[in-house]
C-alpha positions in Angstrom: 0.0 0.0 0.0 2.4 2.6 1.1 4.7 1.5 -2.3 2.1 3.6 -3.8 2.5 7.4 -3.9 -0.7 8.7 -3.5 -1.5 6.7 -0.4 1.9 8.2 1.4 0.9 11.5 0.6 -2.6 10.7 1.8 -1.2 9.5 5.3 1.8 12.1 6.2 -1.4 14.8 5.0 -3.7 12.3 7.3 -1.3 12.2 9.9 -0.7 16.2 10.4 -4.6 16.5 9.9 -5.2 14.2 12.6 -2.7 16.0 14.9 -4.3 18.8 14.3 -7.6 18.4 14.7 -7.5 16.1 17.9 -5.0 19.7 19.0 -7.8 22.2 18.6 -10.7 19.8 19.3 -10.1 19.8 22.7 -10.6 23.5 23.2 -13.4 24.0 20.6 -15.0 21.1 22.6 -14.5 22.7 25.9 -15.1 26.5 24.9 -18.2 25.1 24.1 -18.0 25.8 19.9 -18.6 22.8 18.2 -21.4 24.3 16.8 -18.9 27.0 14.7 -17.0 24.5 13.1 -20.3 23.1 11.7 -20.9 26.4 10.2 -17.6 26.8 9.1 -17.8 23.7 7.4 -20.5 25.5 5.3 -18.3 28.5 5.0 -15.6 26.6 3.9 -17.9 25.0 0.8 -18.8 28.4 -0.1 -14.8 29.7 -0.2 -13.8 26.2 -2.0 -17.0 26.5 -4.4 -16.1 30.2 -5.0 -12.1 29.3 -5.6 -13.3 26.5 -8.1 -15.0 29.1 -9.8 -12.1 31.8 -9.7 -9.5 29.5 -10.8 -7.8 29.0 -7.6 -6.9 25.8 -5.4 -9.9 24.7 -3.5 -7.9 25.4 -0.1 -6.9 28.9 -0.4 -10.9 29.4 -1.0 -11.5 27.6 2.5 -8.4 29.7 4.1 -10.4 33.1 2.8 -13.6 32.8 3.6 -13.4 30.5 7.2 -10.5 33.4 8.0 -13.0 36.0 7.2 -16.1 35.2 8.6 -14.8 32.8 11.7 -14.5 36.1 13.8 -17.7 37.7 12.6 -19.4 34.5 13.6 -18.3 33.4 16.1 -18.7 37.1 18.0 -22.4 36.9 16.3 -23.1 33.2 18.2 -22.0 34.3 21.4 -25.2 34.5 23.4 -27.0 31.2 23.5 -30.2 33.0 22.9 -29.4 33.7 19.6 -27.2 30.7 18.5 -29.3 28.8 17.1 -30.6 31.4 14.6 -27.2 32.4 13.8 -26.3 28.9 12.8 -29.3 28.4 10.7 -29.1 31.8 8.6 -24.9 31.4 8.1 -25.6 28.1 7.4 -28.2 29.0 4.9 -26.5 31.8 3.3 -23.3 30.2 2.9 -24.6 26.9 1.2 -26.8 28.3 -1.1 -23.3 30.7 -1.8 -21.0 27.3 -2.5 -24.4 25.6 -4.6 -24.4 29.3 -6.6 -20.4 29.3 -7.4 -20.3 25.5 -8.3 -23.6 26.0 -11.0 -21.8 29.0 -12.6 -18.1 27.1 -12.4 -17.3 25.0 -15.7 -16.2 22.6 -13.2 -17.4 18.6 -13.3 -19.7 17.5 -10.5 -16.3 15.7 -9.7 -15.0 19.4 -8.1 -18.2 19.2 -5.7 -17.6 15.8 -4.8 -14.2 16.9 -3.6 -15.3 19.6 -1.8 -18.2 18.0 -0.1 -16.7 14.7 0.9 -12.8 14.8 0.6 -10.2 13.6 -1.7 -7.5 12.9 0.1 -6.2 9.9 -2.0 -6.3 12.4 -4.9 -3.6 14.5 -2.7 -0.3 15.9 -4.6 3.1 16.0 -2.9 2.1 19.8 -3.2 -0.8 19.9 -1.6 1.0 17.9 1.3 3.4 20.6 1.9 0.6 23.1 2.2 -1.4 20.9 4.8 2.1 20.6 6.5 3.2 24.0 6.7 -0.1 25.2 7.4 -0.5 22.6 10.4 3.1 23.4 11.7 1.9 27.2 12.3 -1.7 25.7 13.7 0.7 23.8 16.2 2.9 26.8 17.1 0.2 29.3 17.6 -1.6 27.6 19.5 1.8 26.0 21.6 2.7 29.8 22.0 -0.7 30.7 23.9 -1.2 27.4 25.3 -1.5 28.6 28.8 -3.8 31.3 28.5 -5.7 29.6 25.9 -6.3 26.2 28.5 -7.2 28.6 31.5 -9.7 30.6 29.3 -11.3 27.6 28.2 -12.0 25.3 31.2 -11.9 28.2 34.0 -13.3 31.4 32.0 -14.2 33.2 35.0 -10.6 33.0 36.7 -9.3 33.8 33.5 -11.1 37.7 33.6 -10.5 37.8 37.3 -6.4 37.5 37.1 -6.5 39.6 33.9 -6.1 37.3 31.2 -6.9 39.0 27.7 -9.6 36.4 26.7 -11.0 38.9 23.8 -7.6 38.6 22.2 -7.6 34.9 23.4 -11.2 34.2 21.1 -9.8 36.0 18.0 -6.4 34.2 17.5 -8.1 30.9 18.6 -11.5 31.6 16.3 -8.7 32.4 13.4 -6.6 28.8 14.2 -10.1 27.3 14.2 -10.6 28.5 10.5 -7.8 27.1 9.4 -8.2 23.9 11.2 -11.2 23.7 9.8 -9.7 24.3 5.9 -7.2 21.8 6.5 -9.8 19.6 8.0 -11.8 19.5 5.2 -9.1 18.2 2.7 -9.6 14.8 4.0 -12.9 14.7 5.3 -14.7 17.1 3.2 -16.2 19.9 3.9 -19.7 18.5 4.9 -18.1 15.8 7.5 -14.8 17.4 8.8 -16.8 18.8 12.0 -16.1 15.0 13.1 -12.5 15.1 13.4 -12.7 18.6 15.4 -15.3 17.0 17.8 -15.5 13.5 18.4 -12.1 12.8 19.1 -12.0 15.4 21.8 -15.4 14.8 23.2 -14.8 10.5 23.6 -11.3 11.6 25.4 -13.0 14.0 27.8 -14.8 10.6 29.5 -11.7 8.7 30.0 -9.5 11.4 31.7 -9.9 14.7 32.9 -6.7 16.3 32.6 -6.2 18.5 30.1 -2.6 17.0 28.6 -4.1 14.1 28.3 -7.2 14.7 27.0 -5.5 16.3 23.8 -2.7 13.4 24.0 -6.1 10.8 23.8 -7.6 13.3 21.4 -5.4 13.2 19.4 -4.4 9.3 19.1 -8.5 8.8 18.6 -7.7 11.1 15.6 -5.3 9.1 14.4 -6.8 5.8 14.9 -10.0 7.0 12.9 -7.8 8.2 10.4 -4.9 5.8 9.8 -7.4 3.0 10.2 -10.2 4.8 7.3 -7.3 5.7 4.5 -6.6 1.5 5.3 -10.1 0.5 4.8 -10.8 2.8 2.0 -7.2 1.3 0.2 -8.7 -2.2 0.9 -12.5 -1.6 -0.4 -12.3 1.8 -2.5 -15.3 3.0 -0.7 -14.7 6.6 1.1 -12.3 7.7 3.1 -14.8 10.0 4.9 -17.3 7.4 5.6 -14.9 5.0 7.3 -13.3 7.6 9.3 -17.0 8.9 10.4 -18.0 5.3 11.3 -14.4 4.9 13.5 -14.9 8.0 15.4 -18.7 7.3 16.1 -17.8 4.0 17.5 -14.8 5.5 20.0 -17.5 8.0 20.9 -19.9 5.2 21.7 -17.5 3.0 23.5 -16.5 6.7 25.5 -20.1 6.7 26.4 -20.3 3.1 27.6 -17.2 3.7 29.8 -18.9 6.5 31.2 -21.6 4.8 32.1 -20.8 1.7 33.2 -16.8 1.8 34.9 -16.9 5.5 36.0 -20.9 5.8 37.5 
């Protein structure tokens, strides 16, 4: 299998996604956003749609308009009140927006495909240093302000009180999110890459309760689902996306069963 280029471009591009994504879940999962990276996931068909139709790469789309609007949103969502709304219109907008670009694109249905669901097989040693460089400054960034970032998401209140700057705290990680979220996408797809930035994170939460570990679980349930779904997809040439969706939905349910039945 891994005599094969494509599939060694798919798992070192895998691997960083993984790492990524089982990073960041924890705090999205935490700061209580997972439902922003289900409307970025929109967002992000919209900017891929709307590169596709420009000319561009599919990803700098995704890096544009989840960049752009992650702030926006994410300050509009803020009350619970008005979350739900917020999600639906954005949500609304922005996939009509991706449905518009692709019908005026002279694109195949092949492009949306792509977009919706992945095509991380399909990756070129190009696009592998992309997803690699852009990781490396996800993992930096967010190494940089670990400490502030971890007290203002699991103990926001003590964060205000000793003077933390947690507006400046929600911008740079809302901006990290976007990106996530772009590279995300490239091997889930847009419509399913909300998976690796919350299940991985939520199963770990119900097996420890520290916060190194959790993103140390978090991220090996990330890899798991997605070492073990390129594998299966090799083996059956079925989707990646589905197999790493079915993976992570049965670590989540096994998470639950724990919960229920060794920690209660």
């Amino acid at each position: 299998m891994l005599a094969l280029s494509f599939m060694r471009h798919a798992f070192v591009a895998g691997t960083f996604i993984a790492i990524v994504s089982g990073l960041i879940g924890v705090f999205v999962v935490a700061r209580g956003l997972p439902f922003l990276t289900h409307t970025l996931s929109e967002i992000g068909f919209a900017g891929a749609s709307f590169a596709v139709f420009a000319g561009w790469p599919a990803l700098n789309g995704m890096i544009l308009f989840t960049m752009l609007s992650s702030i926006v949103v994410g300050q509009m969502s803020i009350k619970r009140s008005r979350r739900e709304a917020v999600i639906s219109a954005v949500s609304a907008l922005f996939l009509g927006l991706g449905i518009l670009f692709l019908s005026l694109s002279s694109e195949t249905a092949s492009s949306a495909t792509s977009i919706l669901f992945g095509s991380v097989v399909g990756i070129s040693i190009h696009e592998v240093w992309e997803l690699v460089v852009l990781s490396a400054i996800v993992l930096i960034v967010t190494m940089l302000i670990y400490r502030p970032l971890k007290f203002d998401s699991f103990d926001d209140i003590g964060a205000r009180v000793t003077g933390i700057p947690s507006t400046a705290i929600s911008v740079v990680f809302l901006l990290l999110l976007a990106l996530s979220v772009s590279v995300a996408a490239q091997i889930v797809g847009a419509l399913l890459m909300f998976i690796l930035l919350t299940l991985p994170a939520a199963s770990a939460k119900y097996f420890t309760h520290g916060v190194a570990k959790m993103i140390v679980l978090s991220i090996l349930f990330s890899l798991v689902g997605t070492w073990l779904g390129l594998y299966l997809g090799y083996l059956t040439n079925w989707p990646v996306s589905f197999f790493i969706a079915l993976i992570e939905a049965v670590i989540y349910a096994s998470a639950l069963l724990y919960q229920k039945y060794y920690v209660e």
